[in-house]
C-alpha positions as CSV (number, residue, x, y, z in Angstrom):
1,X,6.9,-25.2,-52.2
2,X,9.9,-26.2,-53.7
3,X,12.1,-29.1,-53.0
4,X,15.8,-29.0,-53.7
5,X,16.5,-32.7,-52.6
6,X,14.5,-33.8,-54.8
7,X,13.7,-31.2,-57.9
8,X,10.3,-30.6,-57.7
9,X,7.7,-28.5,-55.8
10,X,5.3,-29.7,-53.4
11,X,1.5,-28.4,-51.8
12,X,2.2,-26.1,-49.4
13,X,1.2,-28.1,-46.2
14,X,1.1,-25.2,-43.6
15,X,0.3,-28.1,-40.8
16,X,4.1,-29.8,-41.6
17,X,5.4,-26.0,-40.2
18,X,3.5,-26.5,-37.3
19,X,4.4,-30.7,-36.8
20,X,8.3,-29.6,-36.7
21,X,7.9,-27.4,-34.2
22,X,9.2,-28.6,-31.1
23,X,6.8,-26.9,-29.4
24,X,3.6,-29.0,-29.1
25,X,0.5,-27.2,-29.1
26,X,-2.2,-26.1,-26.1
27,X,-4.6,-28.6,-24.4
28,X,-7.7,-29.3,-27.1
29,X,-10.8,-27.3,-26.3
30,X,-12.9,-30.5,-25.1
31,X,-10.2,-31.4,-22.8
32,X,-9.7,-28.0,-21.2
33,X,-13.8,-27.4,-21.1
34,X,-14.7,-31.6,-19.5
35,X,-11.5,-31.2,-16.8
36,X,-13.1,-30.4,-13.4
37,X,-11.8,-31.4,-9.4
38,X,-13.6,-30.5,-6.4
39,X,-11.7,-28.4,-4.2
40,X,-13.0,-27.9,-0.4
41,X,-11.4,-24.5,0.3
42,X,-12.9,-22.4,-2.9
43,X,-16.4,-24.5,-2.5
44,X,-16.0,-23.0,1.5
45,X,-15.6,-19.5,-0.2
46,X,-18.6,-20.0,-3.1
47,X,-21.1,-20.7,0.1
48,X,-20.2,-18.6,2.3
49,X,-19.9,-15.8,-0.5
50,X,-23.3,-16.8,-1.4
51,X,-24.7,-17.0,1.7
52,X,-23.2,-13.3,2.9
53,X,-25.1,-11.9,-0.1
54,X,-28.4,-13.4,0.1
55,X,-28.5,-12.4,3.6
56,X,-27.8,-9.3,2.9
57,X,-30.1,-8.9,0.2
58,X,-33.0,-10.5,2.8
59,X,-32.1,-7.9,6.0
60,X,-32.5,-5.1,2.4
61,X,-35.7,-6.3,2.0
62,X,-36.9,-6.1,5.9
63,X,-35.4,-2.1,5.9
64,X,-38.0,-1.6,3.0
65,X,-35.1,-2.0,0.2
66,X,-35.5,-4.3,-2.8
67,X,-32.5,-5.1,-4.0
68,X,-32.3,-5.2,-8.1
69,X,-32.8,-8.6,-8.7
70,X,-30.3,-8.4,-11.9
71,X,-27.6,-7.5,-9.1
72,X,-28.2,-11.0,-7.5
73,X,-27.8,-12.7,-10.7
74,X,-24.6,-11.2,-11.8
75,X,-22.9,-11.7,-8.3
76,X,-24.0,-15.8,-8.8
77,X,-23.3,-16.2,-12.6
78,X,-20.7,-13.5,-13.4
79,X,-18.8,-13.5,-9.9
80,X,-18.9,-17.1,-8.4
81,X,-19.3,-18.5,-11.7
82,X,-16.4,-16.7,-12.6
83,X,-14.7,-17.7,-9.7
84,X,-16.0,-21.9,-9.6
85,X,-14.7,-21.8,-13.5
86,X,-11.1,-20.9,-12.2
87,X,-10.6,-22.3,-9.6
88,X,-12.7,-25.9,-9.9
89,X,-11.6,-26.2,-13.8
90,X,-8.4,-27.1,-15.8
91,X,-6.6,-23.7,-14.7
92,X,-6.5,-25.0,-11.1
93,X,-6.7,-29.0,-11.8
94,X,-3.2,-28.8,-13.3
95,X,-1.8,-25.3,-11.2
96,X,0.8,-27.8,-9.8
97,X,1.9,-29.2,-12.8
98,X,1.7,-26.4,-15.4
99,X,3.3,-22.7,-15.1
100,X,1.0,-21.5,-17.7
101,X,-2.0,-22.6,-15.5
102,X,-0.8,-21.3,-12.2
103,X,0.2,-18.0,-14.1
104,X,-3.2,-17.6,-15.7
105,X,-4.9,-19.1,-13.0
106,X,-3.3,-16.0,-10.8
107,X,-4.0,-13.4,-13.5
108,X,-7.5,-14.3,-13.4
109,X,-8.1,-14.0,-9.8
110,X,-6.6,-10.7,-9.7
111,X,-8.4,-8.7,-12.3
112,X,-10.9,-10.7,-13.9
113,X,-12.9,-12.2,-10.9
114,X,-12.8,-9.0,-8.8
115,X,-14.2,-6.9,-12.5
116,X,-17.2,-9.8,-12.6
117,X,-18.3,-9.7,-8.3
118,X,-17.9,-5.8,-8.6
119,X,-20.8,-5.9,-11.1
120,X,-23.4,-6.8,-8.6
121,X,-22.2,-4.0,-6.3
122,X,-21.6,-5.7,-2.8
123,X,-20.6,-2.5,-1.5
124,X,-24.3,-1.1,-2.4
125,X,-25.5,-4.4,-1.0
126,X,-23.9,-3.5,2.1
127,X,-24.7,-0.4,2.8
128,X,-28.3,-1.1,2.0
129,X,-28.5,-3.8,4.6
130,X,-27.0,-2.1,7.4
131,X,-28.8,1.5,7.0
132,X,-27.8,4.6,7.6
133,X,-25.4,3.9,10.4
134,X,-24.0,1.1,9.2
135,X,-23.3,2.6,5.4
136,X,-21.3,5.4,7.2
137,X,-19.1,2.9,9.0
138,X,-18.7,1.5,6.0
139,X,-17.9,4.4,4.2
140,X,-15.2,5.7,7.3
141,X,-13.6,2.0,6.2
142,X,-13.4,2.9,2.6
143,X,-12.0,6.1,3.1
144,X,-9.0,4.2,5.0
145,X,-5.5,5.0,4.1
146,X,-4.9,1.1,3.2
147,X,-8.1,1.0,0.6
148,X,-7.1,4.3,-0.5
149,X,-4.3,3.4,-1.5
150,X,-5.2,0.0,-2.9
151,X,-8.1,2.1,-4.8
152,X,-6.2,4.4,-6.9
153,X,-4.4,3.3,-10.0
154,X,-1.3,4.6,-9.2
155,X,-0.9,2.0,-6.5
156,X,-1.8,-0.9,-8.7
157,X,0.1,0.0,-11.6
158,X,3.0,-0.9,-9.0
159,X,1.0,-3.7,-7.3
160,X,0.0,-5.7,-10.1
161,X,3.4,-5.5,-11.8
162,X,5.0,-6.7,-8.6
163,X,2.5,-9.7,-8.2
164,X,3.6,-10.5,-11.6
165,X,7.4,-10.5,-11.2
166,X,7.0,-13.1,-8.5
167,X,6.6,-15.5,-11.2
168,X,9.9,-14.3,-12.6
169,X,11.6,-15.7,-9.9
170,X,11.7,-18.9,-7.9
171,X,9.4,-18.1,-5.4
172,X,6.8,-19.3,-8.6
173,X,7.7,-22.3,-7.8
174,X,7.4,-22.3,-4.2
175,X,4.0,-21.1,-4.6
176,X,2.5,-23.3,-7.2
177,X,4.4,-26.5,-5.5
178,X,3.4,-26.0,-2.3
179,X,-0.5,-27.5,-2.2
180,X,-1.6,-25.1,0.9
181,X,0.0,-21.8,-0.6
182,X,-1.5,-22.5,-3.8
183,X,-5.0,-23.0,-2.1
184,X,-4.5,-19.9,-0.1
185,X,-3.7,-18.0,-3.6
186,X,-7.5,-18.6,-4.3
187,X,-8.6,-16.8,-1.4
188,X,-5.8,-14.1,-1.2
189,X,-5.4,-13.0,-4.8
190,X,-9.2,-12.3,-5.3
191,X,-9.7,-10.3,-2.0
192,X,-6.7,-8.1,-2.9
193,X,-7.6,-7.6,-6.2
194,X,-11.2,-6.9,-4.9
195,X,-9.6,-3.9,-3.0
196,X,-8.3,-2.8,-5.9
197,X,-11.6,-2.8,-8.1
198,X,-14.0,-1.6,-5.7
199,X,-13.3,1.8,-4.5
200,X,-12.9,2.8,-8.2
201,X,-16.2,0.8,-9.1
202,X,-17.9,2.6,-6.0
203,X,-15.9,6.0,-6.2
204,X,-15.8,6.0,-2.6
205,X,-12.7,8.1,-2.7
206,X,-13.9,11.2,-3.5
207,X,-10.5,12.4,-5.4
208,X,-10.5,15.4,-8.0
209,X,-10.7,15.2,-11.3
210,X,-7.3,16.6,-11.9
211,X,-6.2,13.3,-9.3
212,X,-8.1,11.4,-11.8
213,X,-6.6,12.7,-14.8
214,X,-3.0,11.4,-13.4
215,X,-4.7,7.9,-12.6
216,X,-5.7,7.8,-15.7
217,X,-2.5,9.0,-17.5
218,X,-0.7,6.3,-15.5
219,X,-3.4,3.6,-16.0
220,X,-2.0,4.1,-19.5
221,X,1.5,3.3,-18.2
222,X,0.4,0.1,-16.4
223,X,-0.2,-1.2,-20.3
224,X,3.6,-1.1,-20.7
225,X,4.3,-2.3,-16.6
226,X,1.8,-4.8,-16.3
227,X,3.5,-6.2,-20.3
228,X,7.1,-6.4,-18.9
229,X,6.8,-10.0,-16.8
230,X,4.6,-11.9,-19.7
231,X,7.6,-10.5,-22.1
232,X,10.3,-11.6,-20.3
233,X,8.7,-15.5,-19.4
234,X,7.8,-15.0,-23.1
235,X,11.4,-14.4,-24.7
236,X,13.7,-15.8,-22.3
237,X,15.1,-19.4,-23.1
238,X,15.9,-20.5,-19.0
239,X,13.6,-21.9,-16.8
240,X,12.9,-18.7,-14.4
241,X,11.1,-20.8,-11.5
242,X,13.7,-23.5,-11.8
243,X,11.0,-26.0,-11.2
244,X,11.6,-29.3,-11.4
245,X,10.2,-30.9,-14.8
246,X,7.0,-32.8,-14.7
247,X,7.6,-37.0,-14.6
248,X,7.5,-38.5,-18.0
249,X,4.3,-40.8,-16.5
250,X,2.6,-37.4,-16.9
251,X,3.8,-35.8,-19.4
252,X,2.9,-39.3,-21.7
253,X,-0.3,-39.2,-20.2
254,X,-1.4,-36.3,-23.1
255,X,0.3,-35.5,-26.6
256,X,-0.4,-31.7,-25.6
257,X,1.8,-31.4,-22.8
258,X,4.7,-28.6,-23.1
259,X,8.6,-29.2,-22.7
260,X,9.8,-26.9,-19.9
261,X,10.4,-23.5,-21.9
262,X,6.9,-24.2,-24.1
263,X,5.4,-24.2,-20.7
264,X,7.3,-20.9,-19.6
265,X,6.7,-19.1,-23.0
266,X,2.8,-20.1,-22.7
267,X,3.0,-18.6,-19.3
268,X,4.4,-15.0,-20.5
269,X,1.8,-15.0,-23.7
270,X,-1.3,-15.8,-21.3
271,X,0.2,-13.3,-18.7
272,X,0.8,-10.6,-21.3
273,X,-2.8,-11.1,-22.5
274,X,-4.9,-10.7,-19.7
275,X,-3.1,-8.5,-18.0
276,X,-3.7,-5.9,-21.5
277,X,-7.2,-6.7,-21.6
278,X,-7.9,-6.3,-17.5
279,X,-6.5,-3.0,-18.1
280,X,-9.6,-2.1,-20.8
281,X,-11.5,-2.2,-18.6
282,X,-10.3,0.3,-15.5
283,X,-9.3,3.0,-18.3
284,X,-13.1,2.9,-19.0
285,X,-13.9,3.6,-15.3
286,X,-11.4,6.0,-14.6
287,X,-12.8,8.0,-18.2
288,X,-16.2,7.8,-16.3
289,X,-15.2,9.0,-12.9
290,X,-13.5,12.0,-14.9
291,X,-16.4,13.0,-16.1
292,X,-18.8,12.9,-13.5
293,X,-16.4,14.5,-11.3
294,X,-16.0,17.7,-13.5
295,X,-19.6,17.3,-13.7
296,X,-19.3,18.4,-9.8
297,X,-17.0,20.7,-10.4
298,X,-18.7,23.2,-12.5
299,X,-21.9,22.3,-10.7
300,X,-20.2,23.9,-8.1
301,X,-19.0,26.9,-9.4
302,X,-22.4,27.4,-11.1
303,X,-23.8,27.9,-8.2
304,X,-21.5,30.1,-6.9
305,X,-23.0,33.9,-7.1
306,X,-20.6,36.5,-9.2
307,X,-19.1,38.0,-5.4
308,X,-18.6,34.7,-4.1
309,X,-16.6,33.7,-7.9
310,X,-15.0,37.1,-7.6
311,X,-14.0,36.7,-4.0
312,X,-12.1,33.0,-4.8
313,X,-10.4,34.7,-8.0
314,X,-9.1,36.9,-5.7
315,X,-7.8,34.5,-2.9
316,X,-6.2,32.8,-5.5
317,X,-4.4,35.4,-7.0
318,X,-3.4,36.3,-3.9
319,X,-2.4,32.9,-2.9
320,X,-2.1,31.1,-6.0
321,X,-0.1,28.2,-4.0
322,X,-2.5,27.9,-1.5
C-alpha cells in the first residue's frame, strides 16, 4: 500500500480497514456461547412441554404403541434444546438492550424452533395417545379454517413478512422494552410459527397438487418478501424503532457493543439471513408433498377401469368448468 504523506509503501494491514471502521464488530464467540440467565416463564414452557410429551408417549405405550424412541430425543435435544438456547442464552439475556438480539431472537422462534419440535412429530404423538377417536378430533381441528389457513404457504408468505415489518416500526421498541411483552414473545411467536410448520410437516390438509404447485411457486416469492424488512433495517441510516440509546455504563461495560445504526444494520443482516435460510427448508417440504400427492393422483386414475376414464373425459368435456 502506498503512502502519499509520506513517499513510500506499506504492508497491507487488512485489520487497520477494519480498526477505522466505526462500526465495531459482533460479541466474541466465548462471550456469546458462556452468557446464560434463567428465565421462569420459558423454564414453565420447557416442563410443561416436556412433561405433555412424555405423557403422551407413556398413555402410547398402554394403547399397545411404542413410540420411536429417536422421536423423543429429537423433541428434547432439537426442540427444547433449541428453544432453552434462545431463549436462556445471549439472544434473550440482552433482547432489551440490543435490536439485533430481539430481532434474531424473534426470527428464531418463528421458523427455526417450530422446524426443530416438528421433527419429533407431536401431532403423531397425539394421535397415537388418544386412539382412534381422539386422532379424528384431532384431525376435524386440523382441518379448521384458522390452521388451514396458517398451514399453507400462501398465508405465511404474508404472515411472516408482516411479523417482520413490526420491527420497521416503533412498535419494536415497545415490544422489546416492555419486560412482560418480550416474555410473552417467547410463548406467542413459537406457537404461531408451530401452526404454520405443522400442517405442512403432517400434510393434514389434504390440498391438490396443482394447490401445491402455487404454494410452492409462491414459497419462492416469500425469498424476496420475507428479504424486504432485513434490507431496509440493513440500508437505512435512521433509527426505525426510535429507541432510546443504551446508557454509556453499558455500552463501556464491552468493547463490542454497537452505536445505534451498527445495532440496526446487524439487525437487518441477521433478519435477512434466517429468514433465507428458514425458507430452505419449507420449499423442500412443499417439493415432497407435490410428489406424493401426484403419486395419489395417478394412483387414482390407475385404478379407474377404461368406462369409468371414458365416462369422466366425457363429463369434462361436457363441463370442462365444472
Amino acid at each position: 500500500m502506498f503512502d502519499r504523506r509520506h513517499g513510500a509503501r506499506r504492508a497491507y494491514d487488512p485489520k487497520r480497514l477494519f480498526r477505522s471502521s466505526q462500526e465495531p464488530p459482533t460479541p466474541p464467540i466465548p462471550v456469546f456461547l458462556s452468557t446464560w440467565q434463567f428465565a421462569p416463564v420459558p423454564a414453565i414452557v420447557v416442563v410443561l412441554a416436556a412433561g405433555l410429551y412424555l405423557a403422551g408417549v407413556a398413555r402410547a405405550a398402554r394403547r399397545g404403541i411404542q413410540w420411536p424412541v429417536r422421536f423423543t430425543v429429537l423433541f428434547f435435544v432439537l426442540g427444547l434444546g433449541s428453544f432453552a438456547v434462545v431463549e436462556f442464552g445471549f439472544l434473550a439475556a440482552y433482547s432489551h438492550d440490543l435490536r439485533w438480539a430481539f430481532s434474531t431472537r424473534i426470527a428464531l422462534l418463528l421458523f427455526v424452533v417450530p422446524g426443530c419440535i416438528s421433527t419429533s412429530r407431536p401431532i403423531g404423538l397425539l394421535r397415537a395417545s388418544l386412539g382412534e377417536v381422539g386422532a379424528a378430533r384431532v384431525d376435524r381441528v386440523l382441518k379448521t379454517r384458522l390452521l388451514k389457513l396458517f398451514g399453507n404457504a400462501i398465508f405465511a408468505t404474508l404472515f411472516s413478512g408482516l411479523v417482520f415489518s413490526v420491527f420497521l416500526t416503533p412498535a419494536a421498541w415497545v415490544l422489546r422494552g416492555t419486560p412482560a411483552l418480550s416474555a410473552a414473545m417467547g410463548i406467542v411467536i413459537p406457537i404461531l410459527g408451530l401452526m404454520m410448520v405443522l400442517p405442512l410437516i403432517e400434510d393434514a390438509a389434504g390440498r391438490t397438487s396443482l394447490f401445491i404447485t402455487i404454494e410452492f411457486l409462491l414459497a419462492f416469492v416469500e425469498l424476496v418478501i420475507d428479504a424486504i424488512p432485513g434490507i431496509v433495517l440493513r440500508l437505512n441510516d435512521a433509527i426505525l424503532d426510535q429507541g432510546p440509546r443504551i446508557g454509556p455504563a453499558v455500552a463501556s461495560a464491552a468493547s463490542w457493543w454497537p452505536s445505534q445504526l451498527h445495532d440496526q444494520h446487524l439487525s437487518g443482516d441477521f433478519l435477512w439471513f434466517i429468514a433465507e435460510i428458514s425458507d430452505v427448508p419449507i420449499l423442500v417440504v412443499l417439493f415432497l408433498r407435490w410428489t406424493r400427492s401426484e403419486k395419489r393422483e395417478e394412483k387414482k386414475y390407475d385404478d379407474l377401469t377404461d368406462e369409468q376414464l371414458d365416462e369422466l373425459t366425457r363429463q369434462h368435456l361436457a363441463n370442462p368448468r365444472g
